[in-house]
C-alpha positions as CSV (number, residue, x, y, z in Angstrom):
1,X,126.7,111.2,27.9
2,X,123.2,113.0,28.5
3,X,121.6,109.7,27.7
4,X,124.0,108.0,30.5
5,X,123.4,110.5,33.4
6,X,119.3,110.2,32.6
7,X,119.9,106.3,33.8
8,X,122.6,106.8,36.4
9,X,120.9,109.6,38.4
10,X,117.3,108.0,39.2
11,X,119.8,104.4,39.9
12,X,122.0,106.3,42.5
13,X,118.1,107.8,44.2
14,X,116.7,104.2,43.8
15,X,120.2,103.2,46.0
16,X,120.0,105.3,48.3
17,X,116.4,105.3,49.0
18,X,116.9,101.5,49.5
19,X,119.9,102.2,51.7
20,X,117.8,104.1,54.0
21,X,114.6,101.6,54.0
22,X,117.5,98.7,55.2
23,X,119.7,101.0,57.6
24,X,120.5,99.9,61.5
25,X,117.0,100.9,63.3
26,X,118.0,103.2,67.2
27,X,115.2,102.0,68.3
28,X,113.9,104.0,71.2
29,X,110.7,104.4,73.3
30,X,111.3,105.6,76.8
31,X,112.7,104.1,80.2
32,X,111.2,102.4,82.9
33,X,111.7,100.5,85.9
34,X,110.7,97.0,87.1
35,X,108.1,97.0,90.2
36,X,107.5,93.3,90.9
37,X,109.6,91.0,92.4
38,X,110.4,89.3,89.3
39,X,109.6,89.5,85.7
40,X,110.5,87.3,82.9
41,X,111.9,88.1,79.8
42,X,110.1,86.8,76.6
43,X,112.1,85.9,73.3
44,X,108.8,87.2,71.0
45,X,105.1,87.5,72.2
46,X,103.9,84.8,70.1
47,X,102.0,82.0,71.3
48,X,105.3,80.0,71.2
49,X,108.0,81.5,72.7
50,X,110.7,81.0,75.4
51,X,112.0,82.6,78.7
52,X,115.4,84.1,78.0
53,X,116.4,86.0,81.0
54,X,114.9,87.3,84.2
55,X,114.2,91.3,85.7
56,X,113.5,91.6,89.1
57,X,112.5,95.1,91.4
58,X,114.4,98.4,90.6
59,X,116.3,96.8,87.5
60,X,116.4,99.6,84.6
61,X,115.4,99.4,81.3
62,X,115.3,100.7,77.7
63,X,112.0,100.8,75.9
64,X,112.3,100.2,72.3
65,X,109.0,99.2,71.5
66,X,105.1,98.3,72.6
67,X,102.5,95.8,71.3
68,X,99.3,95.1,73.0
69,X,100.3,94.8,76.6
70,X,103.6,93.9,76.1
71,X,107.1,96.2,76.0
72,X,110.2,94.8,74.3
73,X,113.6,96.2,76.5
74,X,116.8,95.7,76.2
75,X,118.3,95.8,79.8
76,X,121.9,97.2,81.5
77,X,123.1,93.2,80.4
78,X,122.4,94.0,76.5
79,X,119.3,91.6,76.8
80,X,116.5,92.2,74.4
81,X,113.0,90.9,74.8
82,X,110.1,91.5,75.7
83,X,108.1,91.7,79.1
84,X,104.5,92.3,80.6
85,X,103.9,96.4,80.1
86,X,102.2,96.3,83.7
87,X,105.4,95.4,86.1
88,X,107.4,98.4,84.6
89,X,107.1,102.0,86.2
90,X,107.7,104.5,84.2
91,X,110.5,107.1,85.5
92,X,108.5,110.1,87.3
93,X,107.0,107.4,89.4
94,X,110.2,105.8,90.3
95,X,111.4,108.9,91.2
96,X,108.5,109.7,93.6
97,X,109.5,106.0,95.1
98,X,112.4,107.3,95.8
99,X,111.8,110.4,97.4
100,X,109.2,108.5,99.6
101,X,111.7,106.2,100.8
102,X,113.7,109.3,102.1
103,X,111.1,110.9,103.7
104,X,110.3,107.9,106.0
105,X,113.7,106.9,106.8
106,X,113.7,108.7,110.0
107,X,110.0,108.4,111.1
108,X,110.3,106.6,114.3
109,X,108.3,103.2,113.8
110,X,104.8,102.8,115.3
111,X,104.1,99.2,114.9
112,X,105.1,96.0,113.4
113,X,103.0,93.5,111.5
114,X,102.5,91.5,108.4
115,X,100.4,91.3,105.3
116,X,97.4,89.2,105.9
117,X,96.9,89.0,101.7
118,X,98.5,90.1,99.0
119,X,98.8,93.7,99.1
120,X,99.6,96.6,96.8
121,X,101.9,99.2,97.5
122,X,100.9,102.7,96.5
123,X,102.5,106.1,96.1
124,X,99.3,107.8,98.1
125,X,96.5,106.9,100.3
126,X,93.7,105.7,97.9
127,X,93.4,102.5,95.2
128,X,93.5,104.8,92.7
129,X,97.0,106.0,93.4
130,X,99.5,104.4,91.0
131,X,100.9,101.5,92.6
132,X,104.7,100.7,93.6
133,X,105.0,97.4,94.6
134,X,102.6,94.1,95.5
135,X,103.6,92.6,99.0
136,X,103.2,88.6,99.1
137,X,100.4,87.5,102.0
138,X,103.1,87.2,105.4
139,X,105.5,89.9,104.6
140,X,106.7,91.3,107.6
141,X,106.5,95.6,107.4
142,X,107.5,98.5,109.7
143,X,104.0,100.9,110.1
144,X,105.4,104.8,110.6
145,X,102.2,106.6,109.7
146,X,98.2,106.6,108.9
147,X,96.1,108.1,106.8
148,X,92.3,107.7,105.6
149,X,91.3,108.2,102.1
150,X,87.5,107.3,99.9
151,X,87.0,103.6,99.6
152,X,86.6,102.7,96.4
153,X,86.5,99.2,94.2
154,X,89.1,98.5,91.9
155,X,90.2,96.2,89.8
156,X,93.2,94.7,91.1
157,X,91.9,94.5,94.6
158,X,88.1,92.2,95.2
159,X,86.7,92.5,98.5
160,X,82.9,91.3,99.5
161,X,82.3,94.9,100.5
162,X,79.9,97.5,99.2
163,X,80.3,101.3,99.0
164,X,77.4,101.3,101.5
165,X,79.5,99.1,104.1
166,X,82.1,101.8,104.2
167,X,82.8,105.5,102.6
168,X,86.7,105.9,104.0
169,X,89.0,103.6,105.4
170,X,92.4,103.9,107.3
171,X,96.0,103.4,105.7
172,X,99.1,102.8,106.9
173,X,102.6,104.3,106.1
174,X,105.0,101.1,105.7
175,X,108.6,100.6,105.3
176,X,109.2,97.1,104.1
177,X,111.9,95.1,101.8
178,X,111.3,94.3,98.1
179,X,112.8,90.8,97.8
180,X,115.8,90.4,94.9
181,X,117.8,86.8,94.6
182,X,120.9,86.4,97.2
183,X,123.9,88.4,95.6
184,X,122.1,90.7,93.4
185,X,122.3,94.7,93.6
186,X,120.0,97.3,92.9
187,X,121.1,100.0,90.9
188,X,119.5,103.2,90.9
189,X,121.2,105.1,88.5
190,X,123.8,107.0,91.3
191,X,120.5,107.2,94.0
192,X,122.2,106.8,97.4
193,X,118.7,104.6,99.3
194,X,118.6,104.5,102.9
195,X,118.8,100.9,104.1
196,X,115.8,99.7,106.9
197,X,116.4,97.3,109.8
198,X,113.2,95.3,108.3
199,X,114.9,91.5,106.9
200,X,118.4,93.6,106.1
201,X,120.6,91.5,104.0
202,X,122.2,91.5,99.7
203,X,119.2,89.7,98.3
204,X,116.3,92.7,99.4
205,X,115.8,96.5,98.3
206,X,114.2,98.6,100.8
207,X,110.8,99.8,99.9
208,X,108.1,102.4,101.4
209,X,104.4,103.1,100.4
210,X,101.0,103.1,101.7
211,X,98.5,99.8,101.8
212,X,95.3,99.3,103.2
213,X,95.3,99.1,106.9
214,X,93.3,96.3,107.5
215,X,95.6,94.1,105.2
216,X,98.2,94.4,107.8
217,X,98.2,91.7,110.9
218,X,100.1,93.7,113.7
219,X,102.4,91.7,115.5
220,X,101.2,93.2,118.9
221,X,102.7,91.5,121.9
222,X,100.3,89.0,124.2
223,X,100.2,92.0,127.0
224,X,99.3,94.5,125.1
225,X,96.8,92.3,122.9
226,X,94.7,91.0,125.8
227,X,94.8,94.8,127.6
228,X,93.0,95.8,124.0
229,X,91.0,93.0,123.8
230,X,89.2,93.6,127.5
231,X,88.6,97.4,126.6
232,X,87.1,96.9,123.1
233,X,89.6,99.1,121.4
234,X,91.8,98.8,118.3
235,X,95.3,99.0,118.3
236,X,97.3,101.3,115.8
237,X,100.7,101.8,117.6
238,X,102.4,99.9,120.4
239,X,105.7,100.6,121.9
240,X,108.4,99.0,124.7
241,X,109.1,101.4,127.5
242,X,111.7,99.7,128.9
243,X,112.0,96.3,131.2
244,X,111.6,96.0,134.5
245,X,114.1,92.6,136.7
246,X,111.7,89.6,137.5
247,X,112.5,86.3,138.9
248,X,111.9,85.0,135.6
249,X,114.2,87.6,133.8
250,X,113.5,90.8,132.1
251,X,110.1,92.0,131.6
252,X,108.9,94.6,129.3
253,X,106.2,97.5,130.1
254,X,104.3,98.7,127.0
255,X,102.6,102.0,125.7
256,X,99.3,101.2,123.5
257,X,98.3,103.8,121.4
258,X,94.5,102.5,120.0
259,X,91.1,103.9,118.7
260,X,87.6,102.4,119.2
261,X,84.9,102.6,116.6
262,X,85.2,102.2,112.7
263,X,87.8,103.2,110.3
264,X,88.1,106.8,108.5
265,X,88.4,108.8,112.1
266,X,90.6,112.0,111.9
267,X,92.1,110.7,115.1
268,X,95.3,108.5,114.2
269,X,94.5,107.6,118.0
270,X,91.9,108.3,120.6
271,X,93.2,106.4,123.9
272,X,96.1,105.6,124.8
273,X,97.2,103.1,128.0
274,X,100.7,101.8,129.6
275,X,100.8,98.4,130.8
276,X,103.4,97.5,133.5
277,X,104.8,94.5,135.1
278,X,103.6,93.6,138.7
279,X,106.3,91.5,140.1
280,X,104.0,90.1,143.3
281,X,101.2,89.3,141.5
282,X,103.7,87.7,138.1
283,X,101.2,89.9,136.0
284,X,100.7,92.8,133.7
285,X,98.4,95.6,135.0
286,X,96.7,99.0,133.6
287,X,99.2,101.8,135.1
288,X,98.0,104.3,133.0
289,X,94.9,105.2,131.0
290,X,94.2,108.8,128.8
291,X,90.8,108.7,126.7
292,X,89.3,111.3,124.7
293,X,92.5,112.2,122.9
294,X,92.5,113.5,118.8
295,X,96.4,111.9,118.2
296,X,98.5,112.3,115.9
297,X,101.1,109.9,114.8
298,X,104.5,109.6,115.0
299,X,104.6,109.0,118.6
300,X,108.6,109.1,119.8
301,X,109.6,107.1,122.8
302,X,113.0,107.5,124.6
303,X,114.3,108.3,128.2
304,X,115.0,111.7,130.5
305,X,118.5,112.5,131.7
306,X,118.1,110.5,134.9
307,X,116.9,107.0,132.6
308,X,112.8,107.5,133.1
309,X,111.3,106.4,130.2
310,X,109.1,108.8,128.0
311,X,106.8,109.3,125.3
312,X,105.6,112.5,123.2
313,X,103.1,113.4,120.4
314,X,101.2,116.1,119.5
315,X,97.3,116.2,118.7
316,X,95.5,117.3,115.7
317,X,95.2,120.7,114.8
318,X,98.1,121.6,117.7
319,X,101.5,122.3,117.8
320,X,102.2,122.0,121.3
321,X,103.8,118.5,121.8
322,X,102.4,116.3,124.6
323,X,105.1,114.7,126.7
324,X,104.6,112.1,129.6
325,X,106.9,110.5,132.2
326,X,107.2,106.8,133.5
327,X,108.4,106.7,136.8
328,X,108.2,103.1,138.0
329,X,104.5,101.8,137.7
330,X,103.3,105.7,137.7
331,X,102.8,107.8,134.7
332,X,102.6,111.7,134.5
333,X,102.5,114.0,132.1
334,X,105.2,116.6,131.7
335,X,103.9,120.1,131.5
336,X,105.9,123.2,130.5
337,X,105.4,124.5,133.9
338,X,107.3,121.8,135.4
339,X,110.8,122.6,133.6
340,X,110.1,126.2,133.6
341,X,110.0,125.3,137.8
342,X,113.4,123.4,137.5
343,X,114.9,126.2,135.9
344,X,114.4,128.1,137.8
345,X,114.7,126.3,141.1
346,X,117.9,125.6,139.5
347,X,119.2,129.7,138.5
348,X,118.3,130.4,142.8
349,X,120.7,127.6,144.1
350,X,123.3,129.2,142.4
């Protein structure tokens, strides 16, 4: 019997032991979110492998291991494969995404333009900030803030410069759309994400970051372009007014909010100049001009109670907020005293 249990015991260790070597593997790594517009699934990472599904921007997944530069996930679908390590995000950063998108959703936009290149996306002002996205060249995007940060080289962006050409250079605040096939969804794991009147529709995800300010094309109308072009400055912001009847229908009147000089000012704006519509002449003229300003951006436009158009900023280092008046071709800027005046021109006819 002794003899028995000295051969059974070490074979029932010997099972077990082998039991655990060949039990199901929970494989688990981490999570992680797709940032490109599309990624492909791998079946393996050898040399001959095949393409057996497709991610595409915000699309969760499961890490369950890494090799080289390579991840294999298994996604929301119960796909498992593997994909390039560099177009996930891991979830701190996606987060951040997420809570950038929210703080721009209200920032009144300052411009529109288009990626002149292809342009990456970042969480902060700076290449070195981890990047969120990588806009196509042409991809329209809605500018609601600037910044400057250190030029560096890096070494997903080449450009002929030299750190001597330039030690800072501006950036620009950008809500834009992260493109998704037609019928697709993005889920964001319960996130309620603001939509953005940029190319609405099923097939995009709305998207917000910082990119490099002279990658961006503004789309300024012909006005306002040729009013810059005579004084040698640099538009940043432009804005309608509102429209004025003409023989040849409605015409708009602009607000140009510009800079002169190079990039990496503290100034998100030094001049500023309204162009209206002179009906006799069929032409656009200078009705307003303000130099030697120290801007900062957002700049609101709307309208006073009686339907004059206005606009309002503040300037650096002051929190007293600027507010001018248009009042057919003649601009004027509203000073405190002036409604303290109507007050109280309005308490002694009572």
């Amino acid at each position: 019997m002794k003899r028995k249990l000295l051969v059974a015991i070490p074979l029932l260790i010997l099972v077990v032991i082998a039991a655990w070597i060949v039990r199901p593997k929970h494989e688990y790594v981490g999570e992680a979110y797709v940032s490109t517009k599309s990624t492909a699934i791998l079946s393996s990472v050898a040399q001959v492998r095949q393409e057996i599904g497709e991610l595409h921007y915000g699309e969760h997944v499961v890490m369950l291991a890494k090799r080289n530069e390579f991840v294999k996930v298994r996604t929301s679908a119960g796909v498992v494969g593997w994909v390039d390590a560099h177009q996930l995000m891991d979830p701190q950063l996606w987060q951040r995404s997420i809570i950038l998108l929210k703080s721009v959703q209200d920032l009144p936009m300052q411009a529109r333009g288009r990626t002149k290149v292809a342009t990456n996306l970042r969480v902060e002002p700076g290449r070195t900030a981890a990047r969120l996205y990588q806009f196509a060249r042409g991809i329209p995007v809605e500018i609601v803030g600037r910044a400057t940060a250190d030029w560096v080289q890096v070494s997903d962006e080449k450009e002929g410069l030299n750190p001597e050409d330039t030690k800072k250079e501006d950036w620009f605040l950008v809500r834009g759309v992260a493109t998704r096939p037609a019928g697709e969804t993005m889920a964001r794991t319960g996130t309620a994400i603001p939509s953005t009147t940029t190319n609405p529709g099923d097939g995009s995800a709305p998207i917000a970051g910082w990119v490099v300010a002279r990658f961006v094309e503004l789309d300024v109308p012909d006005a306002v372009r040729e009013g810059a072009g005579s004084a040698n400055i640099r538009p940043v912001g432009w804005f309608e007014l509102n429209r004025v009847p003409d023989d040849s229908g409605e015409k708009p009147q602009y607000l140009l909010a510009a800079t002169r000089g190079p990039e990496g000012q503290v100034c998100d704006f030094t001049t500023m100049r309204v162009f209206t519509w002179n009906k006799k002449k069929t032409r656009y003229e200078t009705a307003f001009i303000e130099n030697g300003l120290c801007g900062a951006m957002p700049i609101r436009v709307g309208k006073d109670v009686k339907g004059d158009a206005e606009f309002k900023f503040k300037v650096m280092d002051d929190k007293d907020e600027r507010r001018y008046r248009l009042i057919q071709t003649v601009v004027r800027r509203v000073r405190d005293t002036d409604n303290a005046a109507k007050i109280n021109a309005a308490k002694k006819s009572r």
